[in-house]
C-alpha positions in Angstrom: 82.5 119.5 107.6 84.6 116.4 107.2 85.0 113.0 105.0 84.5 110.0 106.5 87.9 109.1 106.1 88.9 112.9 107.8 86.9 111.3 110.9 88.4 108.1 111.1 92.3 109.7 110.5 91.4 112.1 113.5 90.0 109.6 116.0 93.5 107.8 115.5 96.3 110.9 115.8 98.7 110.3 118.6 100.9 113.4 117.4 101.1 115.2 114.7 103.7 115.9 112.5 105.6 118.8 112.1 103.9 120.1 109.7 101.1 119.9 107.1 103.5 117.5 104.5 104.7 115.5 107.4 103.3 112.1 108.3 101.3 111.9 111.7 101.9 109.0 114.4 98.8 107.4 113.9 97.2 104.2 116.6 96.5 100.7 114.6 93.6 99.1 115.8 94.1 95.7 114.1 96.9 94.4 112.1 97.1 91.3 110.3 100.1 89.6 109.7 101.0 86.6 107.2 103.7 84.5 106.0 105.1 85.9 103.3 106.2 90.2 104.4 106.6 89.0 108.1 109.8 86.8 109.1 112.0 90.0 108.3 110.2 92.3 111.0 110.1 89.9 113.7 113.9 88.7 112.8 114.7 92.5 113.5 112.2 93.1 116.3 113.8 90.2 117.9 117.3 91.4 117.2 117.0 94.7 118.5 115.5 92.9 121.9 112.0 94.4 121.4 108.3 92.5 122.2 105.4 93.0 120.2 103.4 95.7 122.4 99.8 94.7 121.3 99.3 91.2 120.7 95.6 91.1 120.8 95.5 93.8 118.2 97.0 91.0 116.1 95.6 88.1 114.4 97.8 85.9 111.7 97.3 83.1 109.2 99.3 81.3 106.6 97.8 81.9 103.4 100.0 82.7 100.4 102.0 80.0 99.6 100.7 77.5 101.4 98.9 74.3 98.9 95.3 74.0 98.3 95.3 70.1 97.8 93.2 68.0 100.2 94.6 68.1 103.8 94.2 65.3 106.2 92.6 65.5 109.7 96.2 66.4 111.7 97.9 68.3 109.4 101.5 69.8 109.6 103.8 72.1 107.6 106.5 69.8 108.1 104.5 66.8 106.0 102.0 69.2 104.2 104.0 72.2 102.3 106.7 70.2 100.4 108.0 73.4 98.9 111.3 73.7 101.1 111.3 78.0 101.0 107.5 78.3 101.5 108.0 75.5 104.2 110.5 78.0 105.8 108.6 81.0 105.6 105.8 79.2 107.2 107.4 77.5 109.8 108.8 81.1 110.9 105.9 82.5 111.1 104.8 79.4 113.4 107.6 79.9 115.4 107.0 83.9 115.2 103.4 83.2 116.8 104.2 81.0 119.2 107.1 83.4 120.5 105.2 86.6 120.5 101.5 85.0 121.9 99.3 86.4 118.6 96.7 84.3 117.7 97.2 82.0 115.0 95.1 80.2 112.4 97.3 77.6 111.0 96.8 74.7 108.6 95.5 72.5 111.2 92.9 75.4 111.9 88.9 75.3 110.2 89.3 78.8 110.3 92.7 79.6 107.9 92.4 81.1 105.3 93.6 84.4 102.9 94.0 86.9 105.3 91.6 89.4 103.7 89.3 86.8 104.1 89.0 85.7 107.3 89.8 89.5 108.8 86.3 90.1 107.9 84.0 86.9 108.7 85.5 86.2 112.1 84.5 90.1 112.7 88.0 91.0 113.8 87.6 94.5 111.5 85.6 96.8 113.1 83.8 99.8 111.4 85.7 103.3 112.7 89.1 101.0 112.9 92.7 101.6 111.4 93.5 98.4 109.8 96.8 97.3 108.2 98.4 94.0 107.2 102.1 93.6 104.8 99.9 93.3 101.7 98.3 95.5 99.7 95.0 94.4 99.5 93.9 95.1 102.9 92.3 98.1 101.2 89.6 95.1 101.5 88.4 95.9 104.6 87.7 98.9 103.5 83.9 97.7 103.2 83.6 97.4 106.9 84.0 101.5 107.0 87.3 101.2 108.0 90.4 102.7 107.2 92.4 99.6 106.0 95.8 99.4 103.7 98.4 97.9 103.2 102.1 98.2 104.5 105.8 97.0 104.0 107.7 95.0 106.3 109.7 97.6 107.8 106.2 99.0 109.0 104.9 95.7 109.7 107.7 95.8 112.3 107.0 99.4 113.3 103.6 98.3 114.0 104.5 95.2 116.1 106.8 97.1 118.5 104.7 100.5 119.0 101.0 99.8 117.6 101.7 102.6 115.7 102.2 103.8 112.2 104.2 107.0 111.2 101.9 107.8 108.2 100.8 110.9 105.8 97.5 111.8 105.6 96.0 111.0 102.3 93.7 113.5 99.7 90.1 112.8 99.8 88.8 111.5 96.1 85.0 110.0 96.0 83.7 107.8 93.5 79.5 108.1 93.1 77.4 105.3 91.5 74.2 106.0 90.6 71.3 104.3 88.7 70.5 100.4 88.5 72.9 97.9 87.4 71.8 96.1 84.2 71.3 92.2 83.9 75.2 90.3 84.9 76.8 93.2 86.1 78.9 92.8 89.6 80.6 94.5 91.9 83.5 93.1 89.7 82.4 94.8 86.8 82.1 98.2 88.8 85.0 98.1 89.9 87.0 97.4 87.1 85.0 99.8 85.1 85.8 102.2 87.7 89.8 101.6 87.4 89.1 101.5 83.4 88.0 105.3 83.9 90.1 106.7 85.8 93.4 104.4 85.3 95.9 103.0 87.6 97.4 105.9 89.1 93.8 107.7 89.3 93.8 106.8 92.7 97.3 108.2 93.7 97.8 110.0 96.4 94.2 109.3 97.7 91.7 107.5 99.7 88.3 106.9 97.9 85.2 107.0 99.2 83.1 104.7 97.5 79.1 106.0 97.4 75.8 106.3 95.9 72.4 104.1 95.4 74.4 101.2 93.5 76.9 100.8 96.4 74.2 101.1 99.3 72.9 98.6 97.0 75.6 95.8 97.3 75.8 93.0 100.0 79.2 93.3 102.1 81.2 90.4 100.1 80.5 92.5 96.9 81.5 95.6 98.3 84.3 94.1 100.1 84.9 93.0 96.4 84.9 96.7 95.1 87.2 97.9 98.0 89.8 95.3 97.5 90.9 96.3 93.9 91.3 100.1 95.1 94.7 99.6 95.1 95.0 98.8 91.6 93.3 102.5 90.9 96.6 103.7 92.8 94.7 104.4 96.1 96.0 104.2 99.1 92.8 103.1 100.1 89.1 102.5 99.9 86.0 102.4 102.4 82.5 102.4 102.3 80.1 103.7 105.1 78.9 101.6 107.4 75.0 101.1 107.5 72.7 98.4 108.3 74.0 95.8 105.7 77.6 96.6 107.9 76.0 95.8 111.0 73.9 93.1 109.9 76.8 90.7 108.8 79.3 91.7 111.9 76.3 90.6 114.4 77.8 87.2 116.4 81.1 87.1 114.5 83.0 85.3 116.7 85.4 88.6 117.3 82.9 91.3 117.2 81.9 92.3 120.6 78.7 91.5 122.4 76.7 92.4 125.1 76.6 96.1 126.0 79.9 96.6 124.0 77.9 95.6 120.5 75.1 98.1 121.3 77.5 101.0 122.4 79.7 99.8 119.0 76.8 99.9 116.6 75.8 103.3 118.3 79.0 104.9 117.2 79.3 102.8 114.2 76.1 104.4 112.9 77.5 108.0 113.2 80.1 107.2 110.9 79.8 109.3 107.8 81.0 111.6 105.6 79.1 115.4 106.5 76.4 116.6 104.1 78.9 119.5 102.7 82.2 117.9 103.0 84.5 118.8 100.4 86.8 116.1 98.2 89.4 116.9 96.4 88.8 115.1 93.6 84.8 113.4 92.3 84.0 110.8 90.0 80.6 110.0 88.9 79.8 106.8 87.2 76.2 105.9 85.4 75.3 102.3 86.7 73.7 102.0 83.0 77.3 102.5 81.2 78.7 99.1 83.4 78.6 96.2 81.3 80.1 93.1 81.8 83.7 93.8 81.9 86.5 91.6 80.9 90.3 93.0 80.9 92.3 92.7 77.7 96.1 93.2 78.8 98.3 93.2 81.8 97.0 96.0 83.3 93.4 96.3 85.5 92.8 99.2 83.3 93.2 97.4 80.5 89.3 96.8 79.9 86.6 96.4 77.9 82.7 95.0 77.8 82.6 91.6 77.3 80.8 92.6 73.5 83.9 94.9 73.0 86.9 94.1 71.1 90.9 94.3 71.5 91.6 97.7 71.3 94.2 99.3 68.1 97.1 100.7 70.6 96.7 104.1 67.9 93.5 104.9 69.9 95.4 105.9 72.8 95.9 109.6 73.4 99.3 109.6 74.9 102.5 107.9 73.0 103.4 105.9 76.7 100.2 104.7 76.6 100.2 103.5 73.0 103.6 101.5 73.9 102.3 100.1 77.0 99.4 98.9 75.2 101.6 97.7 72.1 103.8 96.1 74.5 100.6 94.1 76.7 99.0 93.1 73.4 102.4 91.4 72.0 102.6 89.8 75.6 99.0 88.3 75.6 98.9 87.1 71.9 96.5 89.2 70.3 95.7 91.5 67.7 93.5 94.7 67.5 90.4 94.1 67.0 90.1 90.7 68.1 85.9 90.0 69.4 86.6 89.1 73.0 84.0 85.9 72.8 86.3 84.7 70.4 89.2 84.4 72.6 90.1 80.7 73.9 91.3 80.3 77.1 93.0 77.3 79.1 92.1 77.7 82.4 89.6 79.0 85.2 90.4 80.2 88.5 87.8 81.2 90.9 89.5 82.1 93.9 91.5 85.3 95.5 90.6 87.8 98.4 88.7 90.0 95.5 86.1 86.4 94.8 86.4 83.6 96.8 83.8 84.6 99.5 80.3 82.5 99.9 78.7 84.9 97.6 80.9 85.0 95.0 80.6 80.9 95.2 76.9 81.2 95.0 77.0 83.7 92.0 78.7 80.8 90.6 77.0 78.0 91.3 73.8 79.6 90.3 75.1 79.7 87.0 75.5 76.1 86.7 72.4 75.3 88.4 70.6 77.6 85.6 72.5 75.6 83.1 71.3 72.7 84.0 73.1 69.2 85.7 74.1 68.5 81.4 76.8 71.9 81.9 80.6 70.4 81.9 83.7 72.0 82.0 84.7 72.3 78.4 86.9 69.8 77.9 90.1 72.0 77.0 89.9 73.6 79.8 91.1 73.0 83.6 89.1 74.9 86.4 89.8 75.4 90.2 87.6 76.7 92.6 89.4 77.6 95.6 87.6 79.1 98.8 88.6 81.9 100.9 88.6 80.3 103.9 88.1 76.8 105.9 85.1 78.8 106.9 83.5 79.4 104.0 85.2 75.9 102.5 82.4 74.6 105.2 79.7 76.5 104.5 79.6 76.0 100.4 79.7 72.2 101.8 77.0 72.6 103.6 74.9 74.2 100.9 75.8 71.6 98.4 77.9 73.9 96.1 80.9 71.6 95.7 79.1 69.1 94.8 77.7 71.4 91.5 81.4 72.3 91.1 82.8 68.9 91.2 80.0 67.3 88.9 80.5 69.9 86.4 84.2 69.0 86.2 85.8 71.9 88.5 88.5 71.0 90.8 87.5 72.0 94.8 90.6 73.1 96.5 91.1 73.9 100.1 91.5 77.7 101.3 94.1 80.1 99.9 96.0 82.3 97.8 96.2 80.0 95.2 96.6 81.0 91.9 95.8 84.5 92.1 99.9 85.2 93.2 101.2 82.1 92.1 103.5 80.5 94.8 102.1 77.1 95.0 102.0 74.7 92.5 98.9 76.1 91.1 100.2 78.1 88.7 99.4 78.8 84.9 102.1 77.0 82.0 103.9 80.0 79.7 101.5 81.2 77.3 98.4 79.6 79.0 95.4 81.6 78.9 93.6 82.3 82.2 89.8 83.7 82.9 90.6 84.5 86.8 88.4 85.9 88.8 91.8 87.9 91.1 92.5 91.2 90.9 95.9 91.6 88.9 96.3 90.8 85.2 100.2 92.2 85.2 103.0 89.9 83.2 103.7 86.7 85.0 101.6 87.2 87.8 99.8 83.6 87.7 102.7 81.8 86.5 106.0 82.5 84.0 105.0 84.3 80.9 100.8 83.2 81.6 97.7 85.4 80.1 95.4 86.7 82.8 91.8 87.9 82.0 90.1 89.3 85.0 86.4 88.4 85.3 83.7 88.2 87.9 82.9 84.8 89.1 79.7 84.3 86.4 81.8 85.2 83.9 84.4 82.4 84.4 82.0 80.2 85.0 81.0 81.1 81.2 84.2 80.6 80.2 85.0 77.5 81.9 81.7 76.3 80.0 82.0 77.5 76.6 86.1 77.0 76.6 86.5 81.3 75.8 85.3 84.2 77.2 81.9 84.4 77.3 78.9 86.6 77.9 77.3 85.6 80.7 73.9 86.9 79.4 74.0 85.0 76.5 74.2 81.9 78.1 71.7 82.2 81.5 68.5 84.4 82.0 67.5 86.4 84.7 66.9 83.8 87.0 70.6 82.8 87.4 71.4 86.0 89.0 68.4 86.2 91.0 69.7 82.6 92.4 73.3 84.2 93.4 71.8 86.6 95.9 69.9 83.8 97.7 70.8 82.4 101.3 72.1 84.8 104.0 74.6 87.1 103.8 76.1 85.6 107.5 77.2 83.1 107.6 75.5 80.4 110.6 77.5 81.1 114.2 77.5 77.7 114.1 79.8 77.3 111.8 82.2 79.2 114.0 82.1 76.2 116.1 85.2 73.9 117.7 87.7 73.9 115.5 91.2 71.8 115.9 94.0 73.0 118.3 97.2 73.7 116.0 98.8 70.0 116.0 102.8 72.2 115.7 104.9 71.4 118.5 106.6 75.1 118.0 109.5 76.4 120.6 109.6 79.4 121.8 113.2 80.1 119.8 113.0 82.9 117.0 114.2 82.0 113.7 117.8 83.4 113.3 120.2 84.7 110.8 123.5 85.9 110.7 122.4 89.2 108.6 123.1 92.5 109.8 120.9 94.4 111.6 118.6 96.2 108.7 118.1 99.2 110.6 122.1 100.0 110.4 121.5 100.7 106.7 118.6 103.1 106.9 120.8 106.2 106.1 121.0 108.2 102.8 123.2 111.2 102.5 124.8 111.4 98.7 125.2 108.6 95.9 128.0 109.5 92.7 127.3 107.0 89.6 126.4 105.9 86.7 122.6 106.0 86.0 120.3 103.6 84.2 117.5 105.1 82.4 113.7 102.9 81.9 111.0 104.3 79.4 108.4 102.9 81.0 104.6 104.0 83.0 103.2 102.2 85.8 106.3 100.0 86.8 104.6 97.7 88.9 106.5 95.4 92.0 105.3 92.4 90.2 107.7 93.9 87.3 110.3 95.0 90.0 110.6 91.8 91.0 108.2 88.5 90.3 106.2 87.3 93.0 107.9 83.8 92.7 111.0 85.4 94.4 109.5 86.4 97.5 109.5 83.1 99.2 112.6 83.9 101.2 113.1 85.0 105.1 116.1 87.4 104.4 116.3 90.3 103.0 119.1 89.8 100.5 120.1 88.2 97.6 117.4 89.5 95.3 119.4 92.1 93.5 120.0 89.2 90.5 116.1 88.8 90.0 115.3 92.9 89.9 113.5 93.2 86.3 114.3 89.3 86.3 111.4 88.8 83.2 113.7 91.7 81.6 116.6 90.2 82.3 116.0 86.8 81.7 114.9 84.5 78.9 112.8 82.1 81.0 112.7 79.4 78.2 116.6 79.5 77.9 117.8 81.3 80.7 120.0 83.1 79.3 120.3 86.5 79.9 118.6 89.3 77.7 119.8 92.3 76.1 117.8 94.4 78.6 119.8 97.6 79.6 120.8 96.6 83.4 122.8 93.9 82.1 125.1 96.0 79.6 128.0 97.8 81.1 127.9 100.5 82.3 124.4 100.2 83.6 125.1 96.6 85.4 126.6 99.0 88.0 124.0 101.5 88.4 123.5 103.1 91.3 120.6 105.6 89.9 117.1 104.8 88.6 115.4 107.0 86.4 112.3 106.6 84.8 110.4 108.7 82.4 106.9 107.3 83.2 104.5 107.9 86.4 103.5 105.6 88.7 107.0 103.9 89.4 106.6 101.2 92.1 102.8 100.5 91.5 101.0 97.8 92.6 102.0 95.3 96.0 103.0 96.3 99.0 105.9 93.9 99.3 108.9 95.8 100.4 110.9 93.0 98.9 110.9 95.0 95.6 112.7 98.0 97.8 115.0 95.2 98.8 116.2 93.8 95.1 116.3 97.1 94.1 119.2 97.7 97.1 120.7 94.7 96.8 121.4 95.4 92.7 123.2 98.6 94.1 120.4 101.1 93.2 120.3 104.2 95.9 118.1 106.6 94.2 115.1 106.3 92.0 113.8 109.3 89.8 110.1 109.8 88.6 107.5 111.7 88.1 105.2 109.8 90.4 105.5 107.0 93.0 103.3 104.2 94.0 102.5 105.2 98.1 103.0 101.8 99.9 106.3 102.0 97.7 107.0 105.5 98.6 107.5 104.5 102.3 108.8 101.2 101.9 112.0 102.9 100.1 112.1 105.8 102.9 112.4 102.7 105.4 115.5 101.2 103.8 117.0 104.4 103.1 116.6 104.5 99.2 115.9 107.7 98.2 113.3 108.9 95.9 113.3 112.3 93.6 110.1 113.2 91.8 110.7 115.7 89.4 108.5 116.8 86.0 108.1 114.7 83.3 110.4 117.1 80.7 113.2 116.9 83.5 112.9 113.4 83.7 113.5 112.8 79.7 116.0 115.3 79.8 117.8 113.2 82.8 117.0 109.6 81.1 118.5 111.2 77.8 121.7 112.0 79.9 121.8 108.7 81.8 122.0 106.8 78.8 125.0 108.4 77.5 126.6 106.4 80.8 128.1 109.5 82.3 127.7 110.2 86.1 124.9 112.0 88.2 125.4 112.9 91.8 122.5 113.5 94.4 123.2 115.1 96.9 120.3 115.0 99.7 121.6 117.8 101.9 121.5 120.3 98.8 118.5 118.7 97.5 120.0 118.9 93.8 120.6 116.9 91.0 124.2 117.3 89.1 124.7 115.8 86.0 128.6 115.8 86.3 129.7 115.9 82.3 127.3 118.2 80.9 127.0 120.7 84.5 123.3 120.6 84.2 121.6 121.3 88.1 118.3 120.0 88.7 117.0 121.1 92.4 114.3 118.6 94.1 112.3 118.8 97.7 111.5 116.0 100.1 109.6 116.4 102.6 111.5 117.7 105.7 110.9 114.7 108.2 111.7 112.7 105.4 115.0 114.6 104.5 115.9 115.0 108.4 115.3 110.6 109.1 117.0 109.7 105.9 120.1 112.0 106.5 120.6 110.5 110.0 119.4 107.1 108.8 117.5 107.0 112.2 115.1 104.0 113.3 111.6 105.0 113.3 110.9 102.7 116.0 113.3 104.3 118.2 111.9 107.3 117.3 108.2 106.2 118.2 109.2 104.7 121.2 110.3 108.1 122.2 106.6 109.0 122.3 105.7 106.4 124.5 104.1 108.3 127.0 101.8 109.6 124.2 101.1 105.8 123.4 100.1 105.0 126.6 97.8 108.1 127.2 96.1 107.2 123.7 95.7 103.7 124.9 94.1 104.8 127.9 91.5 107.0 126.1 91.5 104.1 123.3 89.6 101.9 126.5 87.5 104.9 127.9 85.9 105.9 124.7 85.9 103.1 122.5 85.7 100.1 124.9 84.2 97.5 121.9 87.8 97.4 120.2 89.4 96.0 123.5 89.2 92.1 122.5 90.5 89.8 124.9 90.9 87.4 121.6 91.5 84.4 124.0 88.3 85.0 125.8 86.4 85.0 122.6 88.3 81.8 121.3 87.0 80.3 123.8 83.5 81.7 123.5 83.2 80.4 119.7 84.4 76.9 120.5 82.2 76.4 123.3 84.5 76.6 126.0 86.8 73.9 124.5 89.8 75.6 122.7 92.8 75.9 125.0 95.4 78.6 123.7 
């Protein structure tokens, strides 16, 4: 008996590792590539003289840092992203596309947009696919019944050269919702309930399976909505099965198959389950009747309560790391136990991100005005943004009239991307500004230097943007309002797919270059002797690692000054802080070690691995690891230790007395050298062997080739529908009028 995610993992092996513990080589179907985690891997695929093998596997857009202010008919990066970095990283990826021949949806391009987004409206995810992209919220696609997640750029690479992926299998965890979802509750709310339950590093080391009556229930965008915050539960990361609702919305996308292929596809598609007596090794159940409207209090997604709740005392945690992190997120975000959250004032709205920025979740909105009447403003304290996911869906709210309730009620319609939700435009939030955001991270800084993030479904920020706090949606709007959201279909008209503007870039064919080094010469970890720095901290996220601000760059060094930069730094005065890495000894530190769980949390950006090298850090100790951070250190050859939490207190205790610690990888020990104390550690044998001869995976893979090839060739046999000839169906969805 097997999981659905067992199924999809097996269709996908082109060898297996070694052994149980060691990761597989497993075949991507699709991979998704973006500005921000891809100008390193091509800069090294090109510098090693490689090609990308798959091309039509990949589709790319800018998204992340590009602006969401008005763009004119014949747009260009050159006149449109003033920003000279993001302009960079852009134009690289321009250049990248143009060089490698993967399709490209620029800014000139009706169909650009977050790449979460548009992976699923222009049907390019597929149910039974592998899916990956060099962010962590791919876990997205999840809804389509695939297996998506996010990667690093060293994979992203790894990926582009071999269309393969050297990956561990995950544990099987499924989370059951049962019963009927009271008045105002969204997929939003479930899902943040869900990550209130079981925490951020519930998810660890798993893949959920997200099931029962309320998720047959929900419409794709809301449990695309639900699959896209798995990552924020620690998982690796989550998928739904696919039913009719799945096949409904993928019928005439433009990059779903057609013809015989869409009726052999649906044929399989429909066989994709988990068996009736398939064990998981770990089940949640949730009561639909326990969601309410959920609002988050801190800078954590677990940090949640009902909308009726209040601020939490930090003494009613159980554990004492959880009553500091909860001490520390409360001082952060200005408020005190107990606090009513209606009372709580806030300065801006932002509905927007790859969680809510689909048609529905613009509908859910708008039908909240509409119940309030054409009387409902913006309060006037507050500034809101409503910023689509897509040109596509940009279009289609158009067509439907909803920007015209947004505009009239005072919120400001933006063109499609990232936006606020990361922060790397200009729409950012000021220090201490108070945010109801409708995106799918609430960690320090994440919107903007020292800003307050509230996560909230899109009817609740409308409430908020309304009444000038955080509001109840209930309280303001009957029944009716919600009723209203669900109208109109859930596909979006093929027409809308139509001719769409050739990108206006005159691009050459010349990679971006560098003088760097090639990274793979670096890969290699055999011993490190030095002084260690110890951090009392859980759930050390990459947004606390390093701030999302800093990753507009197309190198991979220089970041080692910005590691633990809001730590480090006074951002008012800029000087620096008496944080421990900038006191001597510990400003030399070549070992990490951490007394809390979950170290490396959050993003997939490998950029985080990268500061963390560049500072001089070789080793990192823990009890626990994030695992798109896990591999993203094994790729750069930083090694990391988990050992129990007594043994890491007991190492922390000795690190801060700034005396020396060897690691030695061959031995697998810790030595603490002044005191004599030996701790032994394992890592995983194909781990251990790469690291210690600080080989390239990709040379490794190609190895394999042969295997590669004979997957392909049953890849075509078996599965014929995932062959897309994306040129072909360009051409199909513009009517025959889009030249590549």
């Amino acid at each position: 008996m097997s999981t659905l995610y067992d199924k999809i993992w097996q269709n996908h092996v082109v060898s297996e590792g070694q052994d149980a513990s060691a990761p597989s080589l497993i075949f991507v179907d699709r991979h998704l590539v973006h500005e921000v985690s891809s100008p390193q891997a091509f800069e090294s695929l090109w510098s090693a003289k490689r090609i990308v093998r798959r091309p039509d596997c990949t589709l790319a857009t800018a998204d992340h840092n590009v602006p969401t202010t008005p763009r004119a008919e014949s747009v260009t990066t050159e006149h449109y992203v003033r920003d000279p970095i993001s302009r960079a990283q852009v134009t690289a990826l321009e250049k990248n596309m143009r060089r490698s021949k993967i399709p490209y949806y620029g800014l000139g391009d009706e169909r650009q947009g977050i790449v979460h987004v548009i992976g699923g409206e222009q049907g390019f995810i597929l149910p039974g696919a592998v899916c990956v992209c060099g962010d962590s919220h791919t876990s997205t696609l999840g809804a389509f019944g695939a297996l998506a997640f996010g990667i690093g750029t060293s994979e992203v690479e790894h990926v582009l050269a071999t269309q393969t992926l050297r990956v561990r299998k995950s544990l099987n965890m499924r989370v059951t919702v049962d019963g009927e979802l009271g008045l105002g509750v969204t997929s939003k709310d479930v899902i943040l309930h869900i990550i209130g339950t079981i925490g951020t590093a519930g998810g660890t080391g798993f893949v959920i399976e997200y099931a029962g009556s309320v998720v047959r229930g929900l419409s794709m965008e809301a449990r695309m909505t639900m699959c896209n915050m798995s990552i924020e539960a620690g998982a690796r990361a989550g998928l739904v099965a696919p039913d009719d609702v799945t096949v409904s919305y993928l019928r005439n996308r433009p990059l779903a198959p057609d013809g015989n292929h869409w009726d052999q596809g649906v044929e399989f598609w429909r066989s994709l389950k988990t068996d009736e007596h398939a064990k998981f090794d770990r089940e949640v159940f949730i009561k639909a009747e326990d969601i309410l409207p959920t609002v988050t209090w801190g800078t954590s997604p677990q940090d949640s309560v009902p909308i009726s709740g209040s601020v939490p005392d930090p003494s009613s945690f159980k554990t004492p790391q959880r009553r500091e992190a909860a001490e520390k997120s409360l001082k952060y975000m200005g408020l005190t136990p107990g606090t009513p959250m209606e009372s709580i004032v806030v300065d801006k709205v932002f509905i927007g991100s790859c969680t809510n920025s689909r048609i529905e979740d613009l509908r859910n909105a708008a039908a909240i005005l509409t119940t309030l009447g054409p009387e409902a403003k913006v309060s006037p304290n507050v500034a809101a943004m409503v910023v689509p996911g897509s040109g596509v869906v940009k279009r289609q709210a158009e067509a439907e009239g909803l920007d015209v309730l947004f505009r009239r009620a005072g919120f400001d319609w933006r063109e499609a991307g990232c936006s606020m939700c990361i922060g790397l435009n200009p729409d950012q939030l000021g220090p201490e500004e108070r945010c109801a955001s409708t995106s799918n991270r609430n960690f320090e800084g994440r919107q903007g230097d020292k800003g307050r993030t509230h996560l909230v479904s899109p009817a609740m920020a409308v409430a908020a943007a309304v009444t000038g706090k955080l509001t109840d949606v209930r309280k303001i709007v009957g029944a009716a309002a919600f009723q209203k959201g669900s109208d109109g279909p859930q596909s979006l008209p093929p027409m809308l797919f139509g001719e769409t503007a050739i990108q206006p870039d005159e691009l050459s064919d010349e990679a971006p270059s560098s003088q760097e080094p090639l990274f793979r010469q670096i890969r290699q970890f055999v011993s490190v002797k030095g002084v260690g720095v110890p951090i009392h901290m859980e759930n050390v996220d990459t947004d606390k690692l390093l701030p999302a601000k800093f990753l507009k760059t197309i190198t991979r060094t220089g970041l080692g000054d910005s590691l633990f930069y809001r730590l480090r730094v006074d951002e008012v005065t800029g000087q620096k802080s008496d944080f421990i890495l900038n006191r001597e000894p510990f400003d030399k530190a070549k070992i990490l070690v951490c007394t809390g769980s979950n170290f490396g949390c959050g993003s997939s950006r490998e950029h985080a691995v990268w500061a963390l090298k560049d500072f001089g850090i070789s080793c990192v100790i823990a009890q626990s690891f994030g695992d798109i951070f896990f591999n993203n250190c094994n790729q750069n050859g930083l090694l990391l230790v988990t050992l129990p939490a007594d043994v890491c207190v007991q190492l922390a205790d000795y690190a801060a007395t700034g005396a020396e610690i060897d690691i030695d990888l061959e031995k697998e020990q810790v030595t603490c050298m002044k005191s004599g104390l030996v701790v032994p550690f394992h890592t995983n044998g194909t781990t251990r062997r790469r690291l210690l001869r600080g080989t390239d995976d990709i040379e490794d893979t190609l190895a394999e080739a042969d295997k590669i090839s004979a997957y392909e060739k049953m890849r075509r046999e078996r599965w014929s529908w995932l062959e897309l000839d994306i040129t072909r169906t360009r051409r199909r969805a513009a009517g025959g009028s889009l030249e590549w």
